[in-house]
Backbone as XML, in Angstrom:
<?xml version="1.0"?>
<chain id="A" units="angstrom">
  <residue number="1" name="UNK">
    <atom name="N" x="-13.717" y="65.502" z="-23.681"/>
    <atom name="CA" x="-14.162" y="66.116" z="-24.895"/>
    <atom name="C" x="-14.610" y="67.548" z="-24.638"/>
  </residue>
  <residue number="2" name="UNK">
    <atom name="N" x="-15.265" y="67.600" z="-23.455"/>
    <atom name="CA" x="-15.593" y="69.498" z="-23.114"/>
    <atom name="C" x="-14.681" y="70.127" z="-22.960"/>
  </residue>
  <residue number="3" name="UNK">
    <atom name="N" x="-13.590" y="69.623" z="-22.504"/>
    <atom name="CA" x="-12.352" y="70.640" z="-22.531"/>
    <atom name="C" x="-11.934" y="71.092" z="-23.761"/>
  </residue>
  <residue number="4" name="UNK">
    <atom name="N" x="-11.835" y="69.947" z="-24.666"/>
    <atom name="CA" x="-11.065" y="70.324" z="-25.770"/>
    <atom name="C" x="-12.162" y="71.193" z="-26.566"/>
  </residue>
  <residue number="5" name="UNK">
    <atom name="N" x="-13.655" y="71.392" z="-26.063"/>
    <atom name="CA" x="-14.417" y="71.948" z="-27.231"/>
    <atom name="C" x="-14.428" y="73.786" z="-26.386"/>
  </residue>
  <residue number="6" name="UNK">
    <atom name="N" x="-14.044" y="73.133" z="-25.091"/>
    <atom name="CA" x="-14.018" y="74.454" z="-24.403"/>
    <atom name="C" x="-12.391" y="75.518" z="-25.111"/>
  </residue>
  <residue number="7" name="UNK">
    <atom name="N" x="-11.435" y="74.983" z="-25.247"/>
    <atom name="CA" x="-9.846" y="75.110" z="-25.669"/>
    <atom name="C" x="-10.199" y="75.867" z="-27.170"/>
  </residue>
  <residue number="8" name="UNK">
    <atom name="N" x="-10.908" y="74.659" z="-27.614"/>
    <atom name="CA" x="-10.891" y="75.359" z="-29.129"/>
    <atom name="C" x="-12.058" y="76.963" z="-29.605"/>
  </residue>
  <residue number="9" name="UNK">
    <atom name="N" x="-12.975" y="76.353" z="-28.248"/>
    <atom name="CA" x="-13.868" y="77.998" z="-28.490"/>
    <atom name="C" x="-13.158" y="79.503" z="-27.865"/>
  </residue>
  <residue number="10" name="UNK">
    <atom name="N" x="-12.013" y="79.116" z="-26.651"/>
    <atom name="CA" x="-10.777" y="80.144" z="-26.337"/>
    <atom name="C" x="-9.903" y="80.608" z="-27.959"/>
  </residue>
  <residue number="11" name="UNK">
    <atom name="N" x="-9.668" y="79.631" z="-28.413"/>
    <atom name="CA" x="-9.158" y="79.279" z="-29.910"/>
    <atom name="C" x="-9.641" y="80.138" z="-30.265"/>
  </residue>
  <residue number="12" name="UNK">
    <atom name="N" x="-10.663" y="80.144" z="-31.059"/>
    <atom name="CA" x="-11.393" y="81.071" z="-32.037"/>
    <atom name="C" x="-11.580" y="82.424" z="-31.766"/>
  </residue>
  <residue number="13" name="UNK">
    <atom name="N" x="-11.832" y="82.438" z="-30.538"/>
    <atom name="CA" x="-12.019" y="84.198" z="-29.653"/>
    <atom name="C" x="-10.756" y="84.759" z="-30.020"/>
  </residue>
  <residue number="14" name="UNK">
    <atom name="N" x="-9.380" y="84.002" z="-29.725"/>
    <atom name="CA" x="-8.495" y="84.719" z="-29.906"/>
    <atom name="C" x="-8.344" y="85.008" z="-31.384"/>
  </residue>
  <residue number="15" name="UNK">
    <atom name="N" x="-8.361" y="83.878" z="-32.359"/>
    <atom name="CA" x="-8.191" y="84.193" z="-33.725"/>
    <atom name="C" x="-8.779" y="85.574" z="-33.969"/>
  </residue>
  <residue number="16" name="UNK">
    <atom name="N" x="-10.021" y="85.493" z="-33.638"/>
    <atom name="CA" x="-11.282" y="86.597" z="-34.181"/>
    <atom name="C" x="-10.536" y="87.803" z="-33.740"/>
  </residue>
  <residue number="17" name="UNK">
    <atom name="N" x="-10.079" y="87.581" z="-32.432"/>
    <atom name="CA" x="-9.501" y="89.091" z="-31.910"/>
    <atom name="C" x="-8.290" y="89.419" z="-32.493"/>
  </residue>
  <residue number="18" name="UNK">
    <atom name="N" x="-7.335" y="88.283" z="-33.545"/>
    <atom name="CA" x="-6.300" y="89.078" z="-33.762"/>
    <atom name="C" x="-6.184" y="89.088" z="-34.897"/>
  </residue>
  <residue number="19" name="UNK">
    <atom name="N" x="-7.897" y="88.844" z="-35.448"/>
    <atom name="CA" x="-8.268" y="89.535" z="-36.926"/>
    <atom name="C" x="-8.342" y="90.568" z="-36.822"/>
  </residue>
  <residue number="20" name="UNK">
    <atom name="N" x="-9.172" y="91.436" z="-35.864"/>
    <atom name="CA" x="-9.672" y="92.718" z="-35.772"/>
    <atom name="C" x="-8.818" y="93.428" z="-35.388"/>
  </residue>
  <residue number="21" name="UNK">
    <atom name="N" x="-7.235" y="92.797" z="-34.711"/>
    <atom name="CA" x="-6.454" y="94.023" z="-34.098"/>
    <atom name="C" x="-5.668" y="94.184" z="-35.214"/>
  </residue>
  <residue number="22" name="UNK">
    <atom name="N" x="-5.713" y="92.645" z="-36.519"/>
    <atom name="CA" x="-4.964" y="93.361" z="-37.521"/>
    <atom name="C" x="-5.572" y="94.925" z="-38.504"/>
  </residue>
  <residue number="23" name="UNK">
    <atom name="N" x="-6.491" y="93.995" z="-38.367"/>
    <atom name="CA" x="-7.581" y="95.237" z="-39.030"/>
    <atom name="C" x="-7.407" y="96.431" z="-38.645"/>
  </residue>
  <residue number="24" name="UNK">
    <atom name="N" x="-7.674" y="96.793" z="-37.614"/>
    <atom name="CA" x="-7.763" y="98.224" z="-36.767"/>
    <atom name="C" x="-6.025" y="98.290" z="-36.855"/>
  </residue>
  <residue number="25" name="UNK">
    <atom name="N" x="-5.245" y="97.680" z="-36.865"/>
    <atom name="CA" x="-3.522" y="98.292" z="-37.223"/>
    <atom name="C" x="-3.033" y="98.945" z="-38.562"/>
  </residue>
  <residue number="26" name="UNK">
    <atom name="N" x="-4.044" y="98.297" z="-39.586"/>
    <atom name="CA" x="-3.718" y="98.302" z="-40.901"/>
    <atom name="C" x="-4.477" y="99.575" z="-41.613"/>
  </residue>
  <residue number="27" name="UNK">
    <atom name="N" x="-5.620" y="100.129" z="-40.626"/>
    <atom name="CA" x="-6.568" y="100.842" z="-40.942"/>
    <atom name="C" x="-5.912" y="102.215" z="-40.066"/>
  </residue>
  <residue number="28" name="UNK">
    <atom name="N" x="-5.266" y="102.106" z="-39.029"/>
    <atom name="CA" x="-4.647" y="102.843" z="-38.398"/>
    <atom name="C" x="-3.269" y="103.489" z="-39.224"/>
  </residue>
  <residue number="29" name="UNK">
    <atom name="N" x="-2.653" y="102.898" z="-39.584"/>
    <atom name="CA" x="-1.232" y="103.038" z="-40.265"/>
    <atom name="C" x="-1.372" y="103.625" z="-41.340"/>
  </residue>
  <residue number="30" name="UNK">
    <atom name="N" x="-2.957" y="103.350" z="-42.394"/>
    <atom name="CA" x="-2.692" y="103.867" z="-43.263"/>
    <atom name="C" x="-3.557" y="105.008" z="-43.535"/>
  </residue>
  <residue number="31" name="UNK">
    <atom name="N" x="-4.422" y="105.508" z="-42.460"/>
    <atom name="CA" x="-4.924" y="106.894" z="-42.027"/>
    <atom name="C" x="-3.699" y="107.675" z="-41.024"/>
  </residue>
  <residue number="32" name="UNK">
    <atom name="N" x="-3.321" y="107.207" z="-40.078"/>
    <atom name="CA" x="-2.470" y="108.564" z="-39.515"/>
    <atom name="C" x="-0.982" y="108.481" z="-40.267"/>
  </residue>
  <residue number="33" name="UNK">
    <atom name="N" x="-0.276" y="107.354" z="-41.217"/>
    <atom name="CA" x="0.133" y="107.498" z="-41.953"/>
    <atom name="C" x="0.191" y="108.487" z="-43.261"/>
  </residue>
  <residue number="34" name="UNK">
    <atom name="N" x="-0.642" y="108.974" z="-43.567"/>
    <atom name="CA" x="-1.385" y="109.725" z="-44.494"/>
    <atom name="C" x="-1.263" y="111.409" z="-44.266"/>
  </residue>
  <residue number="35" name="UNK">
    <atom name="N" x="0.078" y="111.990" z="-44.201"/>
    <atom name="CA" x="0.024" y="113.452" z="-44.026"/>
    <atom name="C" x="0.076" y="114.105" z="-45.016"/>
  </residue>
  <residue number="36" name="UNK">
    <atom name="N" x="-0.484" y="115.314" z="-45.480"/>
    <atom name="CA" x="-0.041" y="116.112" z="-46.387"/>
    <atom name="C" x="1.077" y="116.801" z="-46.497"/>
  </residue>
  <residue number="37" name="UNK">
    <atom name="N" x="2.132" y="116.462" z="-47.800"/>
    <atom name="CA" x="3.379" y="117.070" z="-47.570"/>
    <atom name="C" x="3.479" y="118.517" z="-47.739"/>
  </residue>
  <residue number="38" name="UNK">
    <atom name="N" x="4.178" y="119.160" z="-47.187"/>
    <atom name="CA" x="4.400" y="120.576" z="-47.179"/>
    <atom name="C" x="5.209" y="120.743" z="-48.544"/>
  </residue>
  <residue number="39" name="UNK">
    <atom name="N" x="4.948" y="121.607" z="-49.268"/>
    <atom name="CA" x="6.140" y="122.077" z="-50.237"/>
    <atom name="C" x="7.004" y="123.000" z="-49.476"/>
  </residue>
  <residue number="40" name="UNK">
    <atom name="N" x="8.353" y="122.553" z="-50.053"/>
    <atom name="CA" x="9.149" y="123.320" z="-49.659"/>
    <atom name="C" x="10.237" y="123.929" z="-50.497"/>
  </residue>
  <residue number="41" name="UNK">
    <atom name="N" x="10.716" y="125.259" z="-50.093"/>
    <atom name="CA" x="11.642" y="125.942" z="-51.080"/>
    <atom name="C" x="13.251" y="125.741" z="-51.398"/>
  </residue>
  <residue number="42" name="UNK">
    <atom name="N" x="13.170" y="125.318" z="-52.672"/>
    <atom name="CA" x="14.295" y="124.666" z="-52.231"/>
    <atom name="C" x="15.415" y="125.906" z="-51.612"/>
  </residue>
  <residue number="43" name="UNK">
    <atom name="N" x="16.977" y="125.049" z="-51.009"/>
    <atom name="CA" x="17.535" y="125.970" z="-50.848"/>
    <atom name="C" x="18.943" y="126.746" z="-51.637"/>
  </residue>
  <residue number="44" name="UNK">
    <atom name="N" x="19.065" y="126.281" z="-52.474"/>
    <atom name="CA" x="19.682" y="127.213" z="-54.348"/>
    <atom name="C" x="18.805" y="126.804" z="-55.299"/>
  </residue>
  <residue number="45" name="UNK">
    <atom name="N" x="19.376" y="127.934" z="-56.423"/>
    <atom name="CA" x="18.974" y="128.026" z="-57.262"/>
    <atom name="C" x="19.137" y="126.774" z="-58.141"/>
  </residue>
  <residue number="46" name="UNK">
    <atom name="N" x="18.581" y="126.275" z="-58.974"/>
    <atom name="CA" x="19.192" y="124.785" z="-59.490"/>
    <atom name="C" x="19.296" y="124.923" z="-60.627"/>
  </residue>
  <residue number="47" name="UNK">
    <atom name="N" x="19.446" y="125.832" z="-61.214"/>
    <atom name="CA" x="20.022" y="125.872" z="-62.206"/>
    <atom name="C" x="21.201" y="126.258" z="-62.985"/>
  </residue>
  <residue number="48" name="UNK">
    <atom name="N" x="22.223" y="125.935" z="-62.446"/>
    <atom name="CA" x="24.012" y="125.978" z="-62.714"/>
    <atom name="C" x="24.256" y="124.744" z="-63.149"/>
  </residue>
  <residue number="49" name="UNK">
    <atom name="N" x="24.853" y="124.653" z="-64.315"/>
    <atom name="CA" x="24.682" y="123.622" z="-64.918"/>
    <atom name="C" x="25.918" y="122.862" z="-63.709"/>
  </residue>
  <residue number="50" name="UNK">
    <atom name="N" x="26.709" y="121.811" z="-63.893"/>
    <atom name="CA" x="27.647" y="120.881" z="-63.105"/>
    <atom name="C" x="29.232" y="121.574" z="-63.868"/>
  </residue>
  <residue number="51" name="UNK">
    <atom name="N" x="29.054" y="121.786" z="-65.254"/>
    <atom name="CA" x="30.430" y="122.407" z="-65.609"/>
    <atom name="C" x="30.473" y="123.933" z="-65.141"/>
  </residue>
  <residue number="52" name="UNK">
    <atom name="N" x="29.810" y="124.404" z="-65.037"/>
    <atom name="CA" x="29.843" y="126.017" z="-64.574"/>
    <atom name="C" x="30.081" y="126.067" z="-63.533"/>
  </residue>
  <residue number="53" name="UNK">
    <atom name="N" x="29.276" y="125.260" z="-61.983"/>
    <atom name="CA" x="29.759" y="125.200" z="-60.497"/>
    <atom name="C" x="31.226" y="124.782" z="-60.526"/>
  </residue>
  <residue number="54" name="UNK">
    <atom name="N" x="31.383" y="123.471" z="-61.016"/>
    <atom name="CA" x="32.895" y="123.015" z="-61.215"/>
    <atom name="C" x="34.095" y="123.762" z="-61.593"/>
  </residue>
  <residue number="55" name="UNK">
    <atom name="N" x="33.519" y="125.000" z="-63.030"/>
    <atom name="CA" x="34.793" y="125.751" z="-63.231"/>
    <atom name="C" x="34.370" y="126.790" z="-62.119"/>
  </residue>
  <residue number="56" name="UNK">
    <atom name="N" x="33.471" y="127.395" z="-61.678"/>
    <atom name="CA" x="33.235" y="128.361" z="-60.576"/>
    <atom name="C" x="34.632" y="128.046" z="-59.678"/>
  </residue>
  <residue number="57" name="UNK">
    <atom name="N" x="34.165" y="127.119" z="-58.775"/>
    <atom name="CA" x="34.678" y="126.220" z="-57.776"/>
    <atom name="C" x="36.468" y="126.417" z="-58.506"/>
  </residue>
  <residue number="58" name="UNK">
    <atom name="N" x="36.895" y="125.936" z="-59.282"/>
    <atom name="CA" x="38.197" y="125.879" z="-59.474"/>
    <atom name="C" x="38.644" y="127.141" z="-59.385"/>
  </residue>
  <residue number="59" name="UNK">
    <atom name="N" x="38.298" y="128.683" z="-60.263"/>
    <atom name="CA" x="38.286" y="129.602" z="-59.999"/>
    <atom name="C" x="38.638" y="130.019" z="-58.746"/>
  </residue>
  <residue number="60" name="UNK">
    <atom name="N" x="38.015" y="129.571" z="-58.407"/>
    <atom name="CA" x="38.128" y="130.334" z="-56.456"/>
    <atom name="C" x="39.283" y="129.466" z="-55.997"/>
  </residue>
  <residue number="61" name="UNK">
    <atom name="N" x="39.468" y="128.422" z="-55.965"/>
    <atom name="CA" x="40.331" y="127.489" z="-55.881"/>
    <atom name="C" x="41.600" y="128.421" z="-56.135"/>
  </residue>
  <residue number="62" name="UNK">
    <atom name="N" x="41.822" y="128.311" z="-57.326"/>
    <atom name="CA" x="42.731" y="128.971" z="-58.141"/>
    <atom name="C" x="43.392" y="130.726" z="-57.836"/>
  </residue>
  <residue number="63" name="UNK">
    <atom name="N" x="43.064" y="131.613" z="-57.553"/>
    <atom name="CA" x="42.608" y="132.603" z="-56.766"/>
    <atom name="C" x="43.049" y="132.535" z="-55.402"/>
  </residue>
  <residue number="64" name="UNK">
    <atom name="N" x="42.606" y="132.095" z="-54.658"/>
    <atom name="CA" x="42.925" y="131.798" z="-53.725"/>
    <atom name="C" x="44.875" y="131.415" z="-53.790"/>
  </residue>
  <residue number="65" name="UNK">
    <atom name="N" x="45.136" y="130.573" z="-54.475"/>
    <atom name="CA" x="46.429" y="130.033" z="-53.987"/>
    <atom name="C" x="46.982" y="131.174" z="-54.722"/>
  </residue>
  <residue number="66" name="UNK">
    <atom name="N" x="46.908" y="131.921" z="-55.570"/>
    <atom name="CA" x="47.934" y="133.026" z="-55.914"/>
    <atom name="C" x="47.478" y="134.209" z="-54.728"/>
  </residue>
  <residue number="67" name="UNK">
    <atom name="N" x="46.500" y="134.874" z="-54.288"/>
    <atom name="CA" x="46.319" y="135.612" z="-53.155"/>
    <atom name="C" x="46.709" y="135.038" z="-51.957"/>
  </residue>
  <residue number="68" name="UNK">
    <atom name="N" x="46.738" y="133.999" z="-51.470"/>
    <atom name="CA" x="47.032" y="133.544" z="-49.885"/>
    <atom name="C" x="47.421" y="132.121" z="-49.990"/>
  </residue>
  <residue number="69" name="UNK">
    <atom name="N" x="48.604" y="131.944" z="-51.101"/>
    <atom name="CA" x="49.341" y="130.243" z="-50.870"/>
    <atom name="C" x="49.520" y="129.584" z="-49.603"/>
  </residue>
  <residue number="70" name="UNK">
    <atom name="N" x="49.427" y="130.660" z="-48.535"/>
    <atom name="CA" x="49.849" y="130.226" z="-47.465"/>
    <atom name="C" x="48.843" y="129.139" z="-46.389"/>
  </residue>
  <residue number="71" name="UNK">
    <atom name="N" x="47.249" y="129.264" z="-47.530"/>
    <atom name="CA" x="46.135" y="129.127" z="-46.601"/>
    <atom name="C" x="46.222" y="127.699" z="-46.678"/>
  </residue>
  <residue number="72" name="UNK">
    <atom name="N" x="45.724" y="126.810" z="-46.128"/>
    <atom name="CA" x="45.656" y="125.629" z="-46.396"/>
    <atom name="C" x="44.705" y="125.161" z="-46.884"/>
  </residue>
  <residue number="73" name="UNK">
    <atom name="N" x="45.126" y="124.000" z="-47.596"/>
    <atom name="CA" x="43.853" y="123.547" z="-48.733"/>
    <atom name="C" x="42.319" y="123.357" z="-48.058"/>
  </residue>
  <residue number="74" name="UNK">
    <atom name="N" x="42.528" y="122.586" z="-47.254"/>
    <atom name="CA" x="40.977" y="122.261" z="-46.702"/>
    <atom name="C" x="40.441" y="123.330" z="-46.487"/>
  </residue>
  <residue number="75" name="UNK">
    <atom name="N" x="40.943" y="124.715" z="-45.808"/>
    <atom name="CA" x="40.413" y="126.165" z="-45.470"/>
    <atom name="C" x="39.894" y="126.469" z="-46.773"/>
  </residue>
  <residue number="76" name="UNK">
    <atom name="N" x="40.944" y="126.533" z="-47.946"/>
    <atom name="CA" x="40.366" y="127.112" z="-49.192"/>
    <atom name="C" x="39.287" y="126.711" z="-49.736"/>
  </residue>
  <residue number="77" name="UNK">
    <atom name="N" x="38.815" y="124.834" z="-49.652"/>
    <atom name="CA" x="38.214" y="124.108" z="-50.364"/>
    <atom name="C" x="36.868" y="124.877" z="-49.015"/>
  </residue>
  <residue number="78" name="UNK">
    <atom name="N" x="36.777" y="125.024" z="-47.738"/>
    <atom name="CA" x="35.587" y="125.296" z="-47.479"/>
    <atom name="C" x="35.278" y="126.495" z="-47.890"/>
  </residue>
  <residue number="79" name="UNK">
    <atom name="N" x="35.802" y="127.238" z="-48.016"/>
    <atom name="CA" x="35.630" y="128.842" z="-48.053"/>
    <atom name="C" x="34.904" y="129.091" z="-49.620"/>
  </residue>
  <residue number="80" name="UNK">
    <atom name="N" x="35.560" y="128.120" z="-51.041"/>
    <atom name="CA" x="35.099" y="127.894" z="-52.386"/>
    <atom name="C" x="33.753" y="127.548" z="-51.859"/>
  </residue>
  <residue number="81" name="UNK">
    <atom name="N" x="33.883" y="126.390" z="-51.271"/>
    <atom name="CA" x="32.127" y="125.794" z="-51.056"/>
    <atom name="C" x="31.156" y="126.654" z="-50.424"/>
  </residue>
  <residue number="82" name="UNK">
    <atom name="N" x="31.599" y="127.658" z="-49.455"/>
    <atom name="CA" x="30.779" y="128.770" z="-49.269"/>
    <atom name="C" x="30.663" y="129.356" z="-50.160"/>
  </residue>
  <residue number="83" name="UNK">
    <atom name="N" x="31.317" y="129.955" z="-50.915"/>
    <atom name="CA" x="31.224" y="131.029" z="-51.501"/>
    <atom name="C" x="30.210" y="130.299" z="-52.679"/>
  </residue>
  <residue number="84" name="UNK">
    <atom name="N" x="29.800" y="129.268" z="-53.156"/>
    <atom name="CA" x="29.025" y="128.552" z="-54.278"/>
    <atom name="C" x="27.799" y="128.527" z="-54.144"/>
  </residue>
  <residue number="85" name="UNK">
    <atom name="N" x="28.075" y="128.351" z="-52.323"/>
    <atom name="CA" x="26.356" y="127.549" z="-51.864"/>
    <atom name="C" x="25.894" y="129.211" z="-51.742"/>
  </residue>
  <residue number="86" name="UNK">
    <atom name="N" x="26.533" y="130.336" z="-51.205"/>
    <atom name="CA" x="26.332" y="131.238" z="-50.665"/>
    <atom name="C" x="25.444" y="132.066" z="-51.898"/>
  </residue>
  <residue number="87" name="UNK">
    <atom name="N" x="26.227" y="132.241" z="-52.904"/>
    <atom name="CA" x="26.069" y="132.569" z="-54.584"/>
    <atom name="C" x="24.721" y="131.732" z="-54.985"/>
  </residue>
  <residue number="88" name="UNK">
    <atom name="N" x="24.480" y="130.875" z="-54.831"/>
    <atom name="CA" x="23.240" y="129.899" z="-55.724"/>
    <atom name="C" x="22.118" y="130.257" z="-54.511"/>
  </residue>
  <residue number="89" name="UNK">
    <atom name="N" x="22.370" y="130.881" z="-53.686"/>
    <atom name="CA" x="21.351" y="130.885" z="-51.926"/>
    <atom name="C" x="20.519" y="131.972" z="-52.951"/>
  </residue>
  <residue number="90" name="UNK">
    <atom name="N" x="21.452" y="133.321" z="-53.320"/>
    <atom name="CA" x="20.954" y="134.587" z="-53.811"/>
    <atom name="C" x="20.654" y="134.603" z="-55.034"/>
  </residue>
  <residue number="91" name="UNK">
    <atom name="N" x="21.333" y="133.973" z="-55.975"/>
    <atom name="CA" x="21.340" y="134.435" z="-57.358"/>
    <atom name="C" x="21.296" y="133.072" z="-58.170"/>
  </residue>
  <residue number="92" name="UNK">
    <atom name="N" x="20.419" y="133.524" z="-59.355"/>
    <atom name="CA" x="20.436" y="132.406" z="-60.104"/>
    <atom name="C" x="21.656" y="132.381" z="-60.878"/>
  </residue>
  <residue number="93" name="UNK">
    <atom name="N" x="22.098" y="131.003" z="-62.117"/>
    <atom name="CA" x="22.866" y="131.440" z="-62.603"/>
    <atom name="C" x="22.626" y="132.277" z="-64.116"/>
  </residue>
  <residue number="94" name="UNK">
    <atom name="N" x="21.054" y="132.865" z="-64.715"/>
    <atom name="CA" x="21.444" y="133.676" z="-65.526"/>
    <atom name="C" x="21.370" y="135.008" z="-64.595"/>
  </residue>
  <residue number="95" name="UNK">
    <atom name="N" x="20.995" y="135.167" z="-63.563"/>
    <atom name="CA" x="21.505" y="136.501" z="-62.858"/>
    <atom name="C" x="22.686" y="136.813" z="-62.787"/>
  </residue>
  <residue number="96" name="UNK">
    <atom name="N" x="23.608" y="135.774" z="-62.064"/>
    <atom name="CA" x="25.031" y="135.975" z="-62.049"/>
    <atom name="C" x="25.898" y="136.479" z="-63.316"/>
  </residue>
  <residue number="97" name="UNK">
    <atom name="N" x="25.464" y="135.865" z="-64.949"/>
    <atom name="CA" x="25.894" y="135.560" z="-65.676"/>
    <atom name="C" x="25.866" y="137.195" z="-66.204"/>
  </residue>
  <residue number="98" name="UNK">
    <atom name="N" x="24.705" y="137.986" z="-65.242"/>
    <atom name="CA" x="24.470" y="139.803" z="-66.049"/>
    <atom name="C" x="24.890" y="140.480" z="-64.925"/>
  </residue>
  <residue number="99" name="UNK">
    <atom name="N" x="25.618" y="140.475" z="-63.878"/>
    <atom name="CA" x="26.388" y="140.957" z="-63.236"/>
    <atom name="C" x="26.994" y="142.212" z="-64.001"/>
  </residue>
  <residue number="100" name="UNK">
    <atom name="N" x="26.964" y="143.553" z="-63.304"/>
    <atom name="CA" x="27.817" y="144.667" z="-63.597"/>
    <atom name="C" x="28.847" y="144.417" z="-63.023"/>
  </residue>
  <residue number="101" name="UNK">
    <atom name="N" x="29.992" y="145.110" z="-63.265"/>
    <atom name="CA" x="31.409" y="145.003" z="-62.672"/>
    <atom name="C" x="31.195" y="145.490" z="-61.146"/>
  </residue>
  <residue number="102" name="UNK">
    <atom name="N" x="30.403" y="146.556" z="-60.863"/>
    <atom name="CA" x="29.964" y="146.894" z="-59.165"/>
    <atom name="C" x="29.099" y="146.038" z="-58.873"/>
  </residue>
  <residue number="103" name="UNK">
    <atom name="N" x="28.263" y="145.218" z="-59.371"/>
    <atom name="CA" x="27.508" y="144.396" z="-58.247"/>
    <atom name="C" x="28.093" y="143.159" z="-58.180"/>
  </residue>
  <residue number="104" name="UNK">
    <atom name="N" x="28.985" y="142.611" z="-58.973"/>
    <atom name="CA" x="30.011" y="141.763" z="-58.851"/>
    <atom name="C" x="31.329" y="141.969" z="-57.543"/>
  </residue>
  <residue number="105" name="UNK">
    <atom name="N" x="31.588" y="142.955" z="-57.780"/>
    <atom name="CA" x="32.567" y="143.891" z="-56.481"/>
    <atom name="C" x="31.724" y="143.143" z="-55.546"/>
  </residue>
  <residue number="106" name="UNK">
    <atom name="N" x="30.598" y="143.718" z="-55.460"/>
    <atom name="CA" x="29.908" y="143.862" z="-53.984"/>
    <atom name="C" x="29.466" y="142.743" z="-53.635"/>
  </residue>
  <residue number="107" name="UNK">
    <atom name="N" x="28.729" y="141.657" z="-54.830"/>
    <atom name="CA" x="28.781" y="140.347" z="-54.323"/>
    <atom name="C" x="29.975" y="139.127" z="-53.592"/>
  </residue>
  <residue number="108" name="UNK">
    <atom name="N" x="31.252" y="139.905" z="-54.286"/>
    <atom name="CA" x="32.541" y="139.208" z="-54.191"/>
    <atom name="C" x="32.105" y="139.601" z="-52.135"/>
  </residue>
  <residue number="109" name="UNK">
    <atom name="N" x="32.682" y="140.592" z="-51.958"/>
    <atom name="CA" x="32.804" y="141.211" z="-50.767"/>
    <atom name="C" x="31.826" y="140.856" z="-49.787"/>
  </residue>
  <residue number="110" name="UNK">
    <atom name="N" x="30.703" y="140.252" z="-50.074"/>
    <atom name="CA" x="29.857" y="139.776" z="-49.374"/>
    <atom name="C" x="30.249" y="138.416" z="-49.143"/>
  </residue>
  <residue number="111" name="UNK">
    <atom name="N" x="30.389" y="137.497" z="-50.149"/>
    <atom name="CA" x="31.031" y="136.511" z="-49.771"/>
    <atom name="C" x="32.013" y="136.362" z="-48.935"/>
  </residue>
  <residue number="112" name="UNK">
    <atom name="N" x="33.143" y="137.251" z="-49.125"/>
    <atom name="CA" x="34.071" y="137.204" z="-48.424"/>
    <atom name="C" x="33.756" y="136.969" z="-46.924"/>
  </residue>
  <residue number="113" name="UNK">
    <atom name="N" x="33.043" y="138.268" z="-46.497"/>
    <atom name="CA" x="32.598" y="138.598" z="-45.192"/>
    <atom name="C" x="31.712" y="137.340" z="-44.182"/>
  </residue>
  <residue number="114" name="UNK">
    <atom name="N" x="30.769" y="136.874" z="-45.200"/>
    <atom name="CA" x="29.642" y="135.880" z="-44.977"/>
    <atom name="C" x="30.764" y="134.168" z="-44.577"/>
  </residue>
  <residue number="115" name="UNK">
    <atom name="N" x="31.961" y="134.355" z="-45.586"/>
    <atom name="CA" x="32.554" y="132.839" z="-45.855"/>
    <atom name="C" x="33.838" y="132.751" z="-45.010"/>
  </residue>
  <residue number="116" name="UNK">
    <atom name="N" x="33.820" y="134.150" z="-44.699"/>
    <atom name="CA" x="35.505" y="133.879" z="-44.354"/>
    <atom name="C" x="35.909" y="132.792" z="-42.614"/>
  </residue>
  <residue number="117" name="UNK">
    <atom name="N" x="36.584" y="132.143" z="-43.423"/>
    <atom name="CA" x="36.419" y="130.378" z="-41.831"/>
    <atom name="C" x="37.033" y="131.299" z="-40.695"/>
  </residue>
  <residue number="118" name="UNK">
    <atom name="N" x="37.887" y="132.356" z="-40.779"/>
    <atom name="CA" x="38.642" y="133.328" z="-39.639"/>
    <atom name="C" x="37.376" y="134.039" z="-38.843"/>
  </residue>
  <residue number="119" name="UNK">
    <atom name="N" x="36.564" y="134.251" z="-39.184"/>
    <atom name="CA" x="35.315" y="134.869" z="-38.292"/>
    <atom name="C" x="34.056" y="133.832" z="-38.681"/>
  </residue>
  <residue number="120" name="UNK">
    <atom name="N" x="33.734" y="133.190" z="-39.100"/>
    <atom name="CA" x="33.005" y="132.220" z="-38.889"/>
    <atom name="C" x="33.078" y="130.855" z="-38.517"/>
  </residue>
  <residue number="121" name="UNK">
    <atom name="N" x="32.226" y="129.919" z="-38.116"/>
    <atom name="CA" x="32.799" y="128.914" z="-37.416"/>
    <atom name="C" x="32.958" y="127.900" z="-38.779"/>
  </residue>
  <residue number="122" name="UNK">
    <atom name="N" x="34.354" y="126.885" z="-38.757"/>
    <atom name="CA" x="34.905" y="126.188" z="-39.422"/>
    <atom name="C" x="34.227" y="124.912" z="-39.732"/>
  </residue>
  <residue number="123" name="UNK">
    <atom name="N" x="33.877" y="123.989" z="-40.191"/>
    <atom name="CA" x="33.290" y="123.105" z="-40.126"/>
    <atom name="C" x="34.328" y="121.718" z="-39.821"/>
  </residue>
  <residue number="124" name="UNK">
    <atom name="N" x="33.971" y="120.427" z="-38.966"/>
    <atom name="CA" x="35.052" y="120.357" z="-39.137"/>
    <atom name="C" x="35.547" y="118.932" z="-40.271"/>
  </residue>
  <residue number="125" name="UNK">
    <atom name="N" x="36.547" y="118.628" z="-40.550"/>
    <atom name="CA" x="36.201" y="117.227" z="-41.167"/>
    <atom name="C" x="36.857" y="115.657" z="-40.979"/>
  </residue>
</chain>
């Protein structure tokens, strides 16, 4: 009978102890759990509506195969997607939308330079 009263008081020590290690886990997790999030900026502008990027995007698309049919599609389709993400990085879309004919020039030409897959690295897919 002392054994078993000895067994069951090992018993309880352990219970007790793996009350408290739940405790101290649960109390742990949900203090260093607990960071303050950073805000962050996004990275475009978000406001182009989905039909405006889309006809954007075709545009360039489009463009493209009468200037350089020769390019291949996937080249063209990354070079459009630069040139979108590149455009929404800088400009909103009612900025874009008041574009002069020269800062349009000069935005075109920046893109170019910034997107072109021949001097920048290609992504691959």
């Amino acid at each position: 009978m002392k054994d078993q009263d000895q067994q069951s008081g090992h018993m309880d020590k352990w219970k007790l102890n793996l009350n408290w290690i739940m405790v101290l886990f649960v109390i742990l997790s949900l203090t260093l759990g607990c960071k303050q999030i950073q805000p962050t900026n996004p990275k475009f502008h978000g406001d182009y509506p989905v039909e405006m990027l889309r006809s954007m995007w075709a545009f360039c698309v489009q463009n493209f195969r009468l200037k350089a049919p020769r390019t291949p599609p996937f080249l063209v389709g990354q070079m459009c997607d630069c040139y979108l993400n590149e455009m929404r990085k800088e400009y909103s879309s009612g900025r874009v939308n008041k574009l002069s004919d020269n800062e349009s020039k000069a935005m075109g030409l920046k893109l170019i330079r910034v997107c072109n897959v021949y001097r920048s690295p290609v992504q691959k897919i």
